[in-house]
C-alpha positions as CSV (number, residue, x, y, z in Angstrom):
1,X,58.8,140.3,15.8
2,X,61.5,138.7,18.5
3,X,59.6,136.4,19.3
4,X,58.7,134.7,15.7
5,X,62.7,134.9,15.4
6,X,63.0,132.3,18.2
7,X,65.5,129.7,17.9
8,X,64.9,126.0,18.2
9,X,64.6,125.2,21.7
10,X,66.4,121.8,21.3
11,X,69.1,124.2,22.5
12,X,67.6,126.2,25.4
13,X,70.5,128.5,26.2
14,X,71.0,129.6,22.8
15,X,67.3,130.0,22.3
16,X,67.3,132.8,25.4
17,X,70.4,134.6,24.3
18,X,69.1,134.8,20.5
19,X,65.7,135.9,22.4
20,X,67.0,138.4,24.9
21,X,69.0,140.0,22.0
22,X,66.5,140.3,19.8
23,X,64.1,141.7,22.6
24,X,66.9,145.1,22.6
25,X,69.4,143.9,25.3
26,X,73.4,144.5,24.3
27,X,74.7,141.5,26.3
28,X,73.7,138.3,27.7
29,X,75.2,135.5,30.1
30,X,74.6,132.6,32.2
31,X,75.3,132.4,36.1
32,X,74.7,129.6,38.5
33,X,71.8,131.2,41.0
34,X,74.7,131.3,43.5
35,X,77.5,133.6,44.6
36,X,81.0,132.1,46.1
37,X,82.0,132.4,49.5
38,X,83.9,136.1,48.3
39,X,81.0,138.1,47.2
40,X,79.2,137.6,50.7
41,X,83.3,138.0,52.7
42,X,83.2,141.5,50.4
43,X,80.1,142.6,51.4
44,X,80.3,141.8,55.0
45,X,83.8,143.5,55.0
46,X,82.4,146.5,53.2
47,X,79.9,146.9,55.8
48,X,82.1,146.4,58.9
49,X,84.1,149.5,57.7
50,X,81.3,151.3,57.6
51,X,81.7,152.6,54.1
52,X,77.7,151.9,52.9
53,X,77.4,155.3,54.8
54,X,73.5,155.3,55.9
55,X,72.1,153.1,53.6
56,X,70.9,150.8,56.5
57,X,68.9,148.6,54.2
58,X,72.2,147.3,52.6
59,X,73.1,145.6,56.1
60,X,69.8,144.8,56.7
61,X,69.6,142.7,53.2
62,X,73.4,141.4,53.7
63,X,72.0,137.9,54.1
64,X,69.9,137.7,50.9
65,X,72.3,139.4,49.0
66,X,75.2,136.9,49.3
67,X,72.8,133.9,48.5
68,X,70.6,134.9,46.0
69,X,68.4,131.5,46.5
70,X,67.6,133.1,49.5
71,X,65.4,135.3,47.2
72,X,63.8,132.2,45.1
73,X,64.7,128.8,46.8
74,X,63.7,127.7,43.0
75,X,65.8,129.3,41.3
76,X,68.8,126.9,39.2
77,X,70.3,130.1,37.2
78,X,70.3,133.4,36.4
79,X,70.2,135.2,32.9
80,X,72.2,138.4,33.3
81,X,71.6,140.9,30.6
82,X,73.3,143.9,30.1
83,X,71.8,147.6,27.7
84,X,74.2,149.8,26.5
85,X,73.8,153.4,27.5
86,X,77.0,155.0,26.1
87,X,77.1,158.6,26.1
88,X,77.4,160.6,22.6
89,X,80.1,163.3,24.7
90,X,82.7,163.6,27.1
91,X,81.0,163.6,30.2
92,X,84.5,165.2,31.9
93,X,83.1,167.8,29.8
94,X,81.1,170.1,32.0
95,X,83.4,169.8,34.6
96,X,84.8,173.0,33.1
97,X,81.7,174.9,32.6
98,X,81.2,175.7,36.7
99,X,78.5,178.2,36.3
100,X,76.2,174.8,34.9
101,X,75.7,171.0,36.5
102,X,77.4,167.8,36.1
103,X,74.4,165.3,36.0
104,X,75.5,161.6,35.7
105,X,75.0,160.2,32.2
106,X,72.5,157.3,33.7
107,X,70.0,160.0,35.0
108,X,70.2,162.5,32.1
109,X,67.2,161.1,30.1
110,X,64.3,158.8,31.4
111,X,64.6,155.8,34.0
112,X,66.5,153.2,32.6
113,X,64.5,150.8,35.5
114,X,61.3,151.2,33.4
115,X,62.6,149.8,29.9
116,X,65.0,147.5,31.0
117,X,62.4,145.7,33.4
118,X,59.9,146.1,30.4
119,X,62.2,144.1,28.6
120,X,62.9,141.6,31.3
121,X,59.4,140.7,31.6
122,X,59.1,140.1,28.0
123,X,61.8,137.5,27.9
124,X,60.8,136.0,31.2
125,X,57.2,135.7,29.7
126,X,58.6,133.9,26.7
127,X,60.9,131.5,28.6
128,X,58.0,130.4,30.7
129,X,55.6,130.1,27.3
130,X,58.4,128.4,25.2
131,X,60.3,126.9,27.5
132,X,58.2,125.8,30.5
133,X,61.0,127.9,32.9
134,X,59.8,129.6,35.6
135,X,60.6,133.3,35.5
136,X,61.5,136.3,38.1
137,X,62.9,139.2,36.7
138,X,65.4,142.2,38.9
139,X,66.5,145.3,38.1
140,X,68.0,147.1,41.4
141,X,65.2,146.9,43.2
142,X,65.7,144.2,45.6
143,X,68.4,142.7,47.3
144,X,70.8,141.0,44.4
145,X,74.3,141.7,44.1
146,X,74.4,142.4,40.2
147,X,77.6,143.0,39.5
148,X,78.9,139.7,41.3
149,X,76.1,138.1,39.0
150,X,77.1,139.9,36.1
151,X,81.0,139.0,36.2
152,X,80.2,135.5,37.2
153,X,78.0,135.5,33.8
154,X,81.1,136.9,31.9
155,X,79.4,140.3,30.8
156,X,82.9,141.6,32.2
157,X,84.6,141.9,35.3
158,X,84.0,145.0,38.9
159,X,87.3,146.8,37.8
160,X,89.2,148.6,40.6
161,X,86.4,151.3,40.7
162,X,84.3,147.9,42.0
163,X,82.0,149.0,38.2
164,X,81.4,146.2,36.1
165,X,83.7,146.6,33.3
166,X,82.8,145.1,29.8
167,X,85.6,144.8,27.0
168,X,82.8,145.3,24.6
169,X,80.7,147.9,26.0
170,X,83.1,150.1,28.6
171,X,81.6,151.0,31.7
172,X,78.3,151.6,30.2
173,X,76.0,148.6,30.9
174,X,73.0,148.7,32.6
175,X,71.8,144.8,33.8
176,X,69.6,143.5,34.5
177,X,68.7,139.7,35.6
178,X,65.5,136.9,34.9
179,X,65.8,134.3,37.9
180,X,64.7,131.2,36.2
181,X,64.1,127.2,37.4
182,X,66.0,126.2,34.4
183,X,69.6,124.3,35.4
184,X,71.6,126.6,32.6
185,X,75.0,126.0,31.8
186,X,77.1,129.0,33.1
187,X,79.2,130.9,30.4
188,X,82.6,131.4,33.3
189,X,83.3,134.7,34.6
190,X,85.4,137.0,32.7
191,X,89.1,137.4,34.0
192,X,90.3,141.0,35.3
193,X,91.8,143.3,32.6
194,X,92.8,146.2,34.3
195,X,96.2,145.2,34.8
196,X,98.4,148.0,36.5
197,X,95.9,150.8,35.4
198,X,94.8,152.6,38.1
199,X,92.8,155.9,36.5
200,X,89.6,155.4,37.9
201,X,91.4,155.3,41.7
202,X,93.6,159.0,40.8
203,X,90.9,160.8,39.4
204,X,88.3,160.5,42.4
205,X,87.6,164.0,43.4
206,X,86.8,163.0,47.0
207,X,89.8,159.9,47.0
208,X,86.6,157.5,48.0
209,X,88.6,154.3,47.3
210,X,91.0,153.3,50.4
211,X,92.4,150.7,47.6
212,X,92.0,148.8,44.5
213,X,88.2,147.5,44.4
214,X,87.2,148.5,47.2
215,X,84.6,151.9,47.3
216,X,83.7,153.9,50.3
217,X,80.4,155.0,49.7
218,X,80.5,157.4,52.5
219,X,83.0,159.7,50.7
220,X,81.8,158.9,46.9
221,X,79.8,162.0,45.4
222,X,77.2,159.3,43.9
223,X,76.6,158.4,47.2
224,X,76.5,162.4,48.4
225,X,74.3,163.4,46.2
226,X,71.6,161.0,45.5
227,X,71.8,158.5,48.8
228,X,71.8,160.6,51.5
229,X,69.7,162.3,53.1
230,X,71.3,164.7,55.5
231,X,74.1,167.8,55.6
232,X,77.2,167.0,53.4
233,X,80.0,166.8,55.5
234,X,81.7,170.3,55.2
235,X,85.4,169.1,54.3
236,X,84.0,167.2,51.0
237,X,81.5,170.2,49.7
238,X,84.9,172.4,48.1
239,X,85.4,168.6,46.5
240,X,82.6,167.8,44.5
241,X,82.8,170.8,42.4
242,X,79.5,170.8,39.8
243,X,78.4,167.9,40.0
244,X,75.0,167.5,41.5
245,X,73.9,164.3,40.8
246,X,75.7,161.0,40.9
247,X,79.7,161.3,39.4
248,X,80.7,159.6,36.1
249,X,84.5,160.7,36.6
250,X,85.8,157.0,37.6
251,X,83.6,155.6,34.6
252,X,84.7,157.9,32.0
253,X,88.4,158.1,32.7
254,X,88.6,154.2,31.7
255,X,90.6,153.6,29.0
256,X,88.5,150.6,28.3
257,X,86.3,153.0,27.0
258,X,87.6,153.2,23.6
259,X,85.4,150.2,22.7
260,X,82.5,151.6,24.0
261,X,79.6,152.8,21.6
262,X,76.7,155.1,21.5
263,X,73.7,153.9,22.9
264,X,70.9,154.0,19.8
265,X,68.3,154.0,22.6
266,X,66.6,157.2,22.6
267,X,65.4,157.2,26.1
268,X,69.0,156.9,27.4
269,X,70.0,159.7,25.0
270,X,71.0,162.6,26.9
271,X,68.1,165.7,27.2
272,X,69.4,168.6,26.2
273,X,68.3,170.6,29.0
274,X,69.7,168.2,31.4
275,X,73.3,167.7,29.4
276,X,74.4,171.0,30.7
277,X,71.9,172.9,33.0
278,X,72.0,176.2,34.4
279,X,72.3,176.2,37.9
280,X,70.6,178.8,38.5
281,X,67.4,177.6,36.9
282,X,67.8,174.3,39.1
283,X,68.3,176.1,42.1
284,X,64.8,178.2,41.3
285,X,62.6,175.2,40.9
286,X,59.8,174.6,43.5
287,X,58.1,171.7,44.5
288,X,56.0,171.4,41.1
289,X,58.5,172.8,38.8
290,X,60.4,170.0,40.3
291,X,58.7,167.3,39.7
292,X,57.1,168.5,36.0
293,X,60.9,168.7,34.7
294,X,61.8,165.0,36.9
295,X,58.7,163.5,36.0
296,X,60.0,160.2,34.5
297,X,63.7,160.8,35.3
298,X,65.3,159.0,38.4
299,X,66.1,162.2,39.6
300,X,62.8,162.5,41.0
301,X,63.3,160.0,43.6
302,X,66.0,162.1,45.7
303,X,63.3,165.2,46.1
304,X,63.2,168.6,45.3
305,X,65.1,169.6,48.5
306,X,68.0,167.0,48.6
307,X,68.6,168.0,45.1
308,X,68.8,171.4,45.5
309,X,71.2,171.2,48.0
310,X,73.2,169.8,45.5
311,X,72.5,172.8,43.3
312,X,73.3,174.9,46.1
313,X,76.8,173.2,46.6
314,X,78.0,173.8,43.0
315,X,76.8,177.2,43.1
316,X,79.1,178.1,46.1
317,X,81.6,175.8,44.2
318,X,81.4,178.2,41.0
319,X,83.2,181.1,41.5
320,X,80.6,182.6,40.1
321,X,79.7,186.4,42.6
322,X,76.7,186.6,40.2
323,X,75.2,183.5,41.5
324,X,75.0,185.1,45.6
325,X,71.8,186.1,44.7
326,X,70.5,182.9,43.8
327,X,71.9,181.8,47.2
328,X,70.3,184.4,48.8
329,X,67.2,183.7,48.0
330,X,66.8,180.3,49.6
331,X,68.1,181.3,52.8
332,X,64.6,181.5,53.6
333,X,63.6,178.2,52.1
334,X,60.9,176.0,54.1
335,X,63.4,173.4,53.9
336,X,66.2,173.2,56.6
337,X,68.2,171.4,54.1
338,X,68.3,173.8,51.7
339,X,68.4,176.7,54.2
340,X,72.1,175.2,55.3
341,X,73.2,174.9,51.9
342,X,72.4,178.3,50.6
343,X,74.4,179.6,53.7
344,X,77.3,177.3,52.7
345,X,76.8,178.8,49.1
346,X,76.4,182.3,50.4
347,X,79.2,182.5,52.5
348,X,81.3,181.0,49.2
349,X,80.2,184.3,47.1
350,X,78.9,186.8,49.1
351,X,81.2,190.0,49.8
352,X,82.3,190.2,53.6
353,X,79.7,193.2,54.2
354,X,76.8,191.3,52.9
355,X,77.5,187.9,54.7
356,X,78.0,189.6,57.7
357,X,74.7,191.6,58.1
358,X,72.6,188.2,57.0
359,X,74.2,186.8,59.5
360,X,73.6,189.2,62.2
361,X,69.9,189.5,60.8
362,X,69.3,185.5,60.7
363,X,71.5,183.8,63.3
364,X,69.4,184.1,66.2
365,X,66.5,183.7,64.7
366,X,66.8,180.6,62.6
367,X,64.8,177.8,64.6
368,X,66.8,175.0,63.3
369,X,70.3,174.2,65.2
370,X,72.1,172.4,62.2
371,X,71.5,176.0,59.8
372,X,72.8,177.9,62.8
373,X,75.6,176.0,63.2
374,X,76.1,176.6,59.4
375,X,75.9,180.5,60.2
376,X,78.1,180.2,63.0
377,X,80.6,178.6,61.0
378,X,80.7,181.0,58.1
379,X,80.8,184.3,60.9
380,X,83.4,186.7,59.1
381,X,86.4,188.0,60.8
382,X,85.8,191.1,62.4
């Protein structure tokens, strides 16, 4: 067992990285439980631009997240650990297979929160029984600013796609952190290695980076398709071709990559039936179909209707005439959401005879004015 492997603890440091490692995590490094004067400047930039989109809660938490004391007044360090979740394929891959989704690598098994904060709490429990330390464990779900943390802990450095970026691992690190009352002595950040490269920034479908490291969520398809909550802005649907939840295209284009290795955890291992899905089945699923093929996946958390509007948006991406039907039959969908989208879709497949009499049958009497707008816009010529 890990924790019979336990180092000495004449050496406490050592004793936790031995100890996370031997827990399951990939990587491990020490932090001060403090961020420099930048990481709160970036933030506050990044918010004044408005590029967070409408994730409100990231300005509401802008204080807490550039002092992460502010969190634990306790807190002396921070153990940053990092699990690999390399992928086995391509994921460029489906890009060329329209007719099927593009699901991000992180979401194509179950929710890497679940084991990783298992595994946090495990180590935090052991530094607190073998070490006396005081112990709070994060994974994403509160205000911390992890990839500041984790480049200050020298797991790697936020490349110019602002990803951390691991010469070990690639871009395929989850982290995770234990905020502990133990004065650690911080391993130094790692120093920036992308050099003149600049493939993450070319090959954004949606050009969501106005420069090197800087990311505006309002235009990035992660953001699109799993963050918000309303209409896709029309000029960025033609853009985000199949891919209908989160975007691994700045990720997988690194060249850093070629150190990367397959992930041996099975719950990170892609599902087959969520490696290359048919849209069509997607777009078909109700409410409990839904949430029976989500169940432990962090799809689940986006809803059956945000995500089939994402579904909807690479069907009227595809090309595919034989998908119309599938848009056709969500135009009467309870939810407006989807109800817009399938008109997008529609309008994208449809022949000009059979757009124009839905149209003339359902424009006036849609009740909701953002699908009618969607029906005004797609009225055809003539």
């Amino acid at each position: 067992m890990p924790d019979d492997a336990a180092p000495a603890v004449s050496n406490p440091k050592a004793a936790i990285r031995a100890q996370a490692l031997a827990i399951g995590f990939d990587a491990v490094g020490f932090a001060p439980a403090e961020l420099g004067a930048d990481a709160s400047a970036n933030l506050q930039t990044y918010l004044d631009r408005g590029y967070h989109g409408d994730m409100g809660w990231l300005a509401d938490t802008a204080d807490r997240r550039g002092h992460p004391r502010q969190l634990w007044p306790e807190a002396r360090s921070v153990v940053v650990v990092g699990q690999n979740y390399g992928p086995a394929h391509d994921p460029l891959a489906i890009l060329e297979h329209p007719e099927r989704g593009a699901i991000s690598v992180y979401a194509q098994n179950r929710d890497y929160h679940d084991l990783v904060k298992k595994r946090l709490k495990r180590l935090a429990r052991w530094m607190h029984d073998t070490l006396a330390a005081e112990a709070k464990v994060f994974v994403d779900t509160a205000p911390v600013m992890e990839k500041p943390l984790a480049a200050a802990a020298g797991l790697g450095w936020q490349g110019k796609h602002t990803n951390l970026l691991s010469r070990d691992w690639g871009n395929w690190l989850f982290l995770g952190e234990v905020f502990t009352t133990l004065a650690l002595a911080p391993d130094g950040p790692e120093g920036d290695h992308c050099g003149s490269c600049r493939a993450c920034l070319d090959v954004c479908p949606t050009d969501a980076f106005p420069a090197p490291y800087q990311l505006d969520a309002s235009r990035c398809i992660s953001y699109l398709t799993i963050e918000h909550t309303g209409h896709i802005p029309r000029e960025l649907r033609p853009l985000m071709g199949n891919r209908i939840y989160g975007c691994d295209d700045c990720l997988a284009i690194c060249p850093w990559n070629k150190f990367a290795r397959r992930t041996d955890e099975d719950a990170f291992k892609g599902r087959l039936e969520l490696t290359a899905p048919r849209l069509r089945d997607l777009a078909t699923l109700d409410e409990a179909g839904f949430r029976q093929v989500f169940a432990a996946s962090p799809i689940k958390r986006t809803g059956r209707a945000r995500f089939v509007r994402n579904v909807l948006i690479a069907i009227g991406n595809s090309g595919r005439a034989e998908l119309s039907e599938t848009a056709r039959g969500l135009l009467d969908d309870q939810s407006d959401l989807v109800r817009a989208a399938a008109v997008w879709a529609f309008a994208r497949l449809a022949d000009p005879d059979s757009l124009r009499r839905e149209a003339a049958r359902r424009l006036d009497l849609e009740p909701n004015p953002e699908v009618r707008a969607e029906w005004a816009a797609e009225q055809p010529d003539g």
